[in-house]
N, C-alpha and C positions, 0 to 999 in steps of 0.2 A: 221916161220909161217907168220908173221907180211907182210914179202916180198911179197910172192906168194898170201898173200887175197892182198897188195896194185896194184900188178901188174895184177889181174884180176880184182878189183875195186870190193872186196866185200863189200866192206863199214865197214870195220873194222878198228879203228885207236891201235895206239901201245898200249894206256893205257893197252883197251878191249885184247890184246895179251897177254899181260905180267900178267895181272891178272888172264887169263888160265892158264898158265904157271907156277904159282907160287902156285894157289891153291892147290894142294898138299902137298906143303910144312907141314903146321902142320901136316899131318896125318901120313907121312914122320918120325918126328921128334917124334911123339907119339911111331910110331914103334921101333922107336932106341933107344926112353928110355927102352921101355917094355927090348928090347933084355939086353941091359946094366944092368937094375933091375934083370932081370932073370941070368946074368953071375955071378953078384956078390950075388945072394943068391943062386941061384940053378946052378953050372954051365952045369950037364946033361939037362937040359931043355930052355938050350937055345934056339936049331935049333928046338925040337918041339913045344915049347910053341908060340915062335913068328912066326912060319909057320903057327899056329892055330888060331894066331890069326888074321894075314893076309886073309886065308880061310874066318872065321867066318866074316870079315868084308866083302869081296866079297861077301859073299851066300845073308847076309844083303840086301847089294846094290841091290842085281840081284832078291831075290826073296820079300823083301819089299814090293817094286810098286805095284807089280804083285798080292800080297795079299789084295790090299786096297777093300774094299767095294761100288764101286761107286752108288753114291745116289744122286739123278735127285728131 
């Protein structure tokens, strides 16, 4: 990523890349606990539990914004 913004001259330095790039990380590591918690207590509910909860995070993100009330 880093290359292609410096070789167009987006004005992007490595930091502002790398800190894209990594910001998933917790939410990453959230997920693998939940699956890991879910193997060792429940192991049928693994693949649904943490599918649903992947879903439920998506619908979040996507329909969130879109809810808000904007007030002028």
């Amino acid at each position: 990523m880093w290359a292609g913004a410096a070789a167009t001259n987006a004005g992007v330095d490595l930091a502002d890349t790398l800190t894209a790039t990594l910001a998933p990380l917790p939410v990453a590591a959230l997920a693998t606990g939940l699956a890991v918690l879910l193997f060792g207590a429940r192991p049928r509910l693994t693949v649904p539990g943490s599918a649903s909860a992947a879903v439920a995070a998506y619908l979040i993100e996507t329909i969130g914004p879109a809810s808000r009330v904007v007030k002028e």
